[in-house]
C-alpha positions in Angstrom: 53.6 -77.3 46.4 51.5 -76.1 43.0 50.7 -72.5 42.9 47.0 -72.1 42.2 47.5 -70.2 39.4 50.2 -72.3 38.1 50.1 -73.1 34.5 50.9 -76.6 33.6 49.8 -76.8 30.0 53.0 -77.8 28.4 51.3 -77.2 25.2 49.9 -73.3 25.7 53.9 -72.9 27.7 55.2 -74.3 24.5 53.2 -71.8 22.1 53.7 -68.6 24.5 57.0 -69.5 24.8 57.3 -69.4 20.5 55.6 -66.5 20.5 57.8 -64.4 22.7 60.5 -65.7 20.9 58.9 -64.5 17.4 58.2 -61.1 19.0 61.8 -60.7 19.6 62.7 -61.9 16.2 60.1 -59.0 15.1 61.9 -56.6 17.3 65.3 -57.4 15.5 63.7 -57.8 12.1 62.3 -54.0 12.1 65.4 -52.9 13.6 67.7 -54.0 10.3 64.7 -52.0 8.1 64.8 -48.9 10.2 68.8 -48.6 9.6 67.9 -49.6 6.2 65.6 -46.6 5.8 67.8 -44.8 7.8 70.7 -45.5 5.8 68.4 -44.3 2.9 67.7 -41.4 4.6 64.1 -42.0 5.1 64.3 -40.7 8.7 60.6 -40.6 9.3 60.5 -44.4 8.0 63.7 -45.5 10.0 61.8 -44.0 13.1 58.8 -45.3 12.4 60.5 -48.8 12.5 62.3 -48.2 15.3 59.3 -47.3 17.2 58.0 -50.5 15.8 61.3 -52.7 17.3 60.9 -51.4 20.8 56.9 -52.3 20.5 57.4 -56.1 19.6 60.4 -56.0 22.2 57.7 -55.5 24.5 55.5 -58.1 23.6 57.8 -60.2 23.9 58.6 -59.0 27.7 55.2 -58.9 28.3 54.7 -62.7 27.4 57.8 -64.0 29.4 57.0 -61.9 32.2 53.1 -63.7 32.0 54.8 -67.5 31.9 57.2 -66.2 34.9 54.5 -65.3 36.7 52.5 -68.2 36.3 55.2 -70.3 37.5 57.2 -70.9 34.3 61.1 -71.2 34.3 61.8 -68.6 31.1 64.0 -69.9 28.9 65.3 -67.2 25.9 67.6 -68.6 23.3 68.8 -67.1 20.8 68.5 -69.2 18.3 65.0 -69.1 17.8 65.0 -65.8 16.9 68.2 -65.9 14.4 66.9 -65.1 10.7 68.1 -68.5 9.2 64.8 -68.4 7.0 64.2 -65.1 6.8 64.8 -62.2 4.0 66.2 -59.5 6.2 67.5 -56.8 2.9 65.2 -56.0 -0.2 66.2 -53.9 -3.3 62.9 -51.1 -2.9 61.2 -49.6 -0.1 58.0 -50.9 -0.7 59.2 -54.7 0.0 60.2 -53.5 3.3 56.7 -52.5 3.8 55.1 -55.8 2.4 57.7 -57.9 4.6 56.1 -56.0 7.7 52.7 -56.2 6.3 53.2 -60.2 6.3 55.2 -60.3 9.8 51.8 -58.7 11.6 49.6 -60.8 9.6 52.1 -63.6 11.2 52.2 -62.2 14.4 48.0 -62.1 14.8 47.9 -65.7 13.4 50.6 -67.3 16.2 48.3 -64.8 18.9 45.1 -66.4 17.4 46.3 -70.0 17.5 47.3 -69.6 21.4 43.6 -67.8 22.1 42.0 -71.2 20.3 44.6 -73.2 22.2 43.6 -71.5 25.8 39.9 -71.7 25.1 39.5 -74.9 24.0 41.7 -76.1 27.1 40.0 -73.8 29.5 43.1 -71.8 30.6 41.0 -68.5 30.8 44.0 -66.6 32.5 45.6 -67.1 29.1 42.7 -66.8 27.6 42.1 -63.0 28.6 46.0 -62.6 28.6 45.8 -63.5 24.9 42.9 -61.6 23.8 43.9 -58.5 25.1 47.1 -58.6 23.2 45.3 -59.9 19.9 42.9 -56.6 20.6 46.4 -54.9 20.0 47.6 -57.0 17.2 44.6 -56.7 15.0 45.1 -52.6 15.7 48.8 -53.5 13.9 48.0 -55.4 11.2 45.1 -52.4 10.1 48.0 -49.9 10.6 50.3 -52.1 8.2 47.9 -52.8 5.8 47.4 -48.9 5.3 50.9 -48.4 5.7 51.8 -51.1 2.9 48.7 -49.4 0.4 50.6 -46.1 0.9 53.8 -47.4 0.5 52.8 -49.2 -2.8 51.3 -46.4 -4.4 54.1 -44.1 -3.4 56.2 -47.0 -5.4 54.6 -46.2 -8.5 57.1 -42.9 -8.8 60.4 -42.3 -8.3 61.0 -39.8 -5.3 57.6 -40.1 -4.2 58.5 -42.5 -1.2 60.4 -39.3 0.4 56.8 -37.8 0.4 55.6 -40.8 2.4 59.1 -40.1 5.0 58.2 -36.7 5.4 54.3 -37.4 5.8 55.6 -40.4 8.6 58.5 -37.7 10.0 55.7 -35.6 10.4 53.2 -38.0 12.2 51.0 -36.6 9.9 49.8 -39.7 8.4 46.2 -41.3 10.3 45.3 -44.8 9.8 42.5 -44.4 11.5 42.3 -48.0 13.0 39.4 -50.2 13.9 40.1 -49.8 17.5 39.7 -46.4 17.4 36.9 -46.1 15.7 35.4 -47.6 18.7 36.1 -45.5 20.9 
């Protein structure tokens, strides 16, 4: 017997599914740059990144516990979130912060795609599932894009990028994000 709240769409399973699977590939991806930084010793960055891992690990939990929930049989494999295509090590700081940069812009595009999807096929659970996380998303990519400024300025001198570890270390730095300007 079909659950009444049972999602069917093979195409919106197929695209949450991905996107789990890219979150975890996030996770792992900020993971290698925060022992990068760490290894550096930019602690405050490493940390930062870290922090960072644990977030998109959660996304990603988030999104196979929604399909579980609606009646999904979860399937993780690991090999779509292997780095075959990706450039996981970079010669300056500052790439690492353009790589991130571009992986949140990535991340918000995927999100955005699956909102259209839901909407234009009327699953509204997703729908609201989706645009709560986007809320979130767009909140990361305004973080990153301040983050990446910073970082490319600070790139402009040698030794200045310990300036933007301490400033991080510190939690000193404020991106003052959309969202909380709304509040």
């Amino acid at each position: 017997m079909k659950k009444l709240a049972e999602l069917t769409n093979k195409e919106i399973i197929n695209l949450l599914s991905r996107q789990a699977h890219v979150e975890l590939q996030s996770s792992f991806l900020y993971l290698q740059y925060a022992y990068w930084f760490d290894n550096n010793n930019f602690e405050g960055i490493g940390k930062f990144f870290k922090a960072e891992s644990e977030e998109e690990r959660k996304h990603s939990v988030q999104i196979f516990d929604y399909l579980n929930v609606r009646g999904v049989q979860v399937a993780i494999d690991p090999q779509q979130t292997a780095f075959s295509n990706l450039k996981t090590h970079f010669e300056k700081p500052g790439d690492y912060f353009e790589a991130y940069l571009a992986r949140e812009h990535l991340n918000y595009s995927l999100l955005d795609q699956i909102g259209k999807q839901a909407q234009q096929t009327e699953e509204i659970l997703t729908h609201k599932f989706i645009g709560s996380m986007l809320e979130d998303q767009a909140s990361s990519v305004d973080e990153a894009e301040k983050l990446y400024a910073k970082a490319q300025a600070y790139s402009a001198f040698p030794g200045l990028f310990y300036h933007l570890d301490a400033q991080i270390k510190k939690g000193s730095q404020s991106f003052d994000t959309w969202k909380a300007k709304q509040s």
